[in-house]
Structures are given as structure tokens and as C-alpha cells.
C-alpha positions in Angstrom: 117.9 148.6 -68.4 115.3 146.3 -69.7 111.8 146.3 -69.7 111.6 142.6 -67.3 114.0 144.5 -64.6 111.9 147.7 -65.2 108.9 146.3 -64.1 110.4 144.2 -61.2 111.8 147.3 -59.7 107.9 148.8 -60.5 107.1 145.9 -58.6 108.6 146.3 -55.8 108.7 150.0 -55.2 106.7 150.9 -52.0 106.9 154.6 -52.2 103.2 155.2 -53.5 101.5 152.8 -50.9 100.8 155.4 -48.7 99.0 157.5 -51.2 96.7 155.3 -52.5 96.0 153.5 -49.5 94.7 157.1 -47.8 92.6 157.6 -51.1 90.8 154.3 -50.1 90.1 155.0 -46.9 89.5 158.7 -46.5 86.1 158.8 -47.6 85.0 156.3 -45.4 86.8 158.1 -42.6 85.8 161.5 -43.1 82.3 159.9 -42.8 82.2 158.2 -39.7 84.0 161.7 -38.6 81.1 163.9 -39.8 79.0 161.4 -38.5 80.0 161.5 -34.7 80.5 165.2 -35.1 76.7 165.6 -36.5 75.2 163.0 -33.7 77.8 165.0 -30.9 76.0 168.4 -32.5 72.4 166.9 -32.3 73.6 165.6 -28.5 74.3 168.5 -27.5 71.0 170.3 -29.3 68.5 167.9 -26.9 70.8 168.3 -23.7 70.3 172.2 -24.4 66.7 172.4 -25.5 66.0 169.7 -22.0 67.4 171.7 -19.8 65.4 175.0 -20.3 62.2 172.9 -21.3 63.0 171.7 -17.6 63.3 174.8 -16.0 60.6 176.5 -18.2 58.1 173.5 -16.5 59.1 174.3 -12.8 58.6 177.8 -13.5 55.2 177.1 -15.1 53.7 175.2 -12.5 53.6 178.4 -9.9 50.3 180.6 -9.8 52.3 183.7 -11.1 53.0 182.1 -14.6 49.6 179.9 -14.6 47.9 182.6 -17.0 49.9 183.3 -20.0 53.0 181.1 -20.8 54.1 183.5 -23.3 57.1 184.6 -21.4 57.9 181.4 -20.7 57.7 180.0 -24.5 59.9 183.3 -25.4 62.3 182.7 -22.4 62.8 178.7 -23.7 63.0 180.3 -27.5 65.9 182.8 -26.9 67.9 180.4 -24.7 67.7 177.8 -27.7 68.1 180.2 -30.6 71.2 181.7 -28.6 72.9 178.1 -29.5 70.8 177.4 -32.7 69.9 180.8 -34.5 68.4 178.8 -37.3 66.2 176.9 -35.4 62.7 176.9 -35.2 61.1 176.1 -31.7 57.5 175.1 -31.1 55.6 174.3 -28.0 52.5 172.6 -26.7 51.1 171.9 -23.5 48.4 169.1 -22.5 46.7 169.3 -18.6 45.6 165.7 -17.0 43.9 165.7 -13.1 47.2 162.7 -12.8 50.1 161.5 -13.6 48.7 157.8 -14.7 46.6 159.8 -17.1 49.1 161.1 -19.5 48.9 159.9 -22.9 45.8 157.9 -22.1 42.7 158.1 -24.1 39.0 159.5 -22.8 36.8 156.3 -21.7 34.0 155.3 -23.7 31.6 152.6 -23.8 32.7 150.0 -26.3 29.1 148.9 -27.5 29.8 146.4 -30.3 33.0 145.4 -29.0 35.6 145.7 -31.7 38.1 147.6 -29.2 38.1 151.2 -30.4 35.6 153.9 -30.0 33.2 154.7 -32.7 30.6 157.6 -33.6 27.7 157.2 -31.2 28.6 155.4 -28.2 29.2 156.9 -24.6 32.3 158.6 -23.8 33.4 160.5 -20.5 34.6 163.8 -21.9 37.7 165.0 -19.8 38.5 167.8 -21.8 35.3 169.6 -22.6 36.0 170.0 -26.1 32.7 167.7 -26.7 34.0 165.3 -28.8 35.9 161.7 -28.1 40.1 162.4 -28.1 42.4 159.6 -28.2 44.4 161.7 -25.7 42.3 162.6 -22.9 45.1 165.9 -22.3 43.4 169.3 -22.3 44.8 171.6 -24.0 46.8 174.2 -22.2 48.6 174.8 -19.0 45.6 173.4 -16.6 44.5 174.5 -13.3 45.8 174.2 -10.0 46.8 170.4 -9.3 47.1 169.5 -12.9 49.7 167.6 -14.5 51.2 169.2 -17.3 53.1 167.6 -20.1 55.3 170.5 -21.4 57.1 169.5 -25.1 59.1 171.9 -26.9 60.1 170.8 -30.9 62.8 172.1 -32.1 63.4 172.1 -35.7 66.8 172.8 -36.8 69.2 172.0 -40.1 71.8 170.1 -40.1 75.1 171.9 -40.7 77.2 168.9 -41.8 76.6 167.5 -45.0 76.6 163.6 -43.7 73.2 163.2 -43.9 73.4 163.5 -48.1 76.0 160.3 -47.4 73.2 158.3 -44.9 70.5 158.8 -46.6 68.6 161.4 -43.9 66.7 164.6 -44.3 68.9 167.8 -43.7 65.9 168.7 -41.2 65.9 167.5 -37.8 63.4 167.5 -35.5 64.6 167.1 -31.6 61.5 166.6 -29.0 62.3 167.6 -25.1 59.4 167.0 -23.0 58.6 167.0 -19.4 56.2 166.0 -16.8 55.3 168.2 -13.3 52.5 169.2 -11.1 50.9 172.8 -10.7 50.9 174.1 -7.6 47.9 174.4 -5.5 47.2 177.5 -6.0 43.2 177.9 -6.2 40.5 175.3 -6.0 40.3 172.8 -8.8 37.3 172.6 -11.7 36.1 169.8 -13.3 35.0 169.8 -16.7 34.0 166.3 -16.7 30.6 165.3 -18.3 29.1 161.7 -19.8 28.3 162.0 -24.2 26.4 159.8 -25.7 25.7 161.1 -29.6 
């Protein structure tokens, strides 16, 4: 045999195609798996932590539960860490007299005009904490009537190693929050007051 028909026959022979084509293409495609397997995981992580943050809310809002959350907080924490053991789970709670007032910040008098509120000029303070709050929310569950925004954080790492491959932290945060009324229980208080310092 000679070294031209050698090399034709190399040429020609298919037989290793299939070898070298999958060691193209697996990384890529044992990335985009990962990657919808670690977004499906994450999915499912919010749907999970959502659904008791949501049930956790309607139980808060009744007169029997307006005093300590505690339970509550622990009841939402065990249900999570039952799914995520490694997770951590956090929890605040901000009270507002509506629903339009959520998020919103505590009115002041803009005196000079540039938009914002600075040291000295009028503010109405909601939340009786004496001092102007870009979020008007007080802290806490409220009173009867309030609106509560309930949002539970949970922190969890990620278990497959994608993230190394996109770039992303191995930590992940996941926010659930919700938005209900307390019921009226008892008659309403008003911290309200006018600050001018």
C-alpha cells in the first residue's frame, strides 16, 4: 500500500465523525442542560417560598396572629427549609393606612425646589419614627385596617455548578412578597404628626 492511497482511504474514513463531533458539542450542551435545570430548580424555589408567604399573609391579617408573627415567620421557615435545608429565610413586614401607599415616600414640603427632601423642611411623619423615610411603611405588622406588605428572602446556594460557566454568584437571593389587609379587629390609631427641624 502506499502512502497517496493510505491517506485517501484516511480521507475518507467516516468512522470517527461521531466522536469528535460529540466532543464539540457536549460542553455546550451539558450547559444549556444545567442551565434549564438550575432556572427549573430556582422556578420551583419562588413558586414554593410564594405559596406559604401567601398563606402566611392571610393568616396574619386576623386579630389572633396580629401580636407576635413569630409562629408565623417559623411556620413559612420550616415549610421552605423542608424543600431547601440550606437555605436561609428572612422576613420583614411594612404597615401603610392603603393600598396606594405602599412603596411611597412620607410627604414633605419641598422648600427650595430641587425635588427631594432635605434636612429642615416640613415632613408629615407616617410612621412615628420622627425622622423623614423614603418609604412611608411602618415597620411591623400594623393595626387593624392596615395594609401589610409581607416579603420573605430567601437565600439559598446554587447546587449546579452553571453559574461558574455564566458568570453568576453561587448565592441566590429569591424575593416572595405579598400585599393584604388586616382585619378590623379593634379601632384604628394614628401616629400621624407634621416635623419641621
Amino acid at each position: 500500500m502506499t502512502r497517496g492511497s493510505f491517506i485517501r482511504r484516511l480521507r475518507c474514513d467516516q468512522r470517527g465523525n461521531t466522536i469528535v463531533e460529540f466532543a464539540l458539542t457536549a460542553p455546550l450542551f451539558l450547559i444549556v442542560l444545567f442551565g434549564i435545570l438550575d432556572f427549573s430548580w430556582q422556578y420551583f424555589a419562588k413558586l414554593e417560598l410564594q405559596g406559604v408567604v401567601n398563606a402566611a399573609a392571610r393568616a396574619a391579617t386576623l386579630e389572633g396572629n396580629a401580636i407576635s408573627q413569630t409562629t408565623l415567620d417559623n411556620e413559612v421557615r420550616r415549610k421552605v427549609l423542608n424543600v431547601f435545608p440550606q437555605g436561609e429565610v428572612t422576613f420583614t413586614r411594612k404597615a401603610y393606612d392603603s393600598f396606594g401607599e405602599v412603596g411611597d415616600p412620607e410627604a414633605f414640603t419641598d422648600a427650595n425646589s430641587n425635588g427631594q427632601y432635605d434636612s429642615g423642611e416640613c415632613f408629615e411623619d407616617v410612621n412615628g419614627n420622627s425622622s423623614w423615610d423614603a418609604d412611608r411603611g411602618k415597620t411591623g405588622n400594623g393595626g387593624a385596617e392596615d395594609v401589610v406588605l409581607y416579603t420573605a428572602s430567601l437565600r439559598m446556594t446554587r447546587v449546579l455548578p452553571v453559574w461558574k460557566f455564566l458568570g453568576q454568584s453561587q448565592q441566590s437571593v429569591l424575593v416572595a412578597t405579598t400585599v393584604l389587609r388586616n382585619q378590623p379587629y379593634n379601632a384604628a390609631t394614628s401616629t400621624k404628626q407634621v416635623i419641621c427641624s
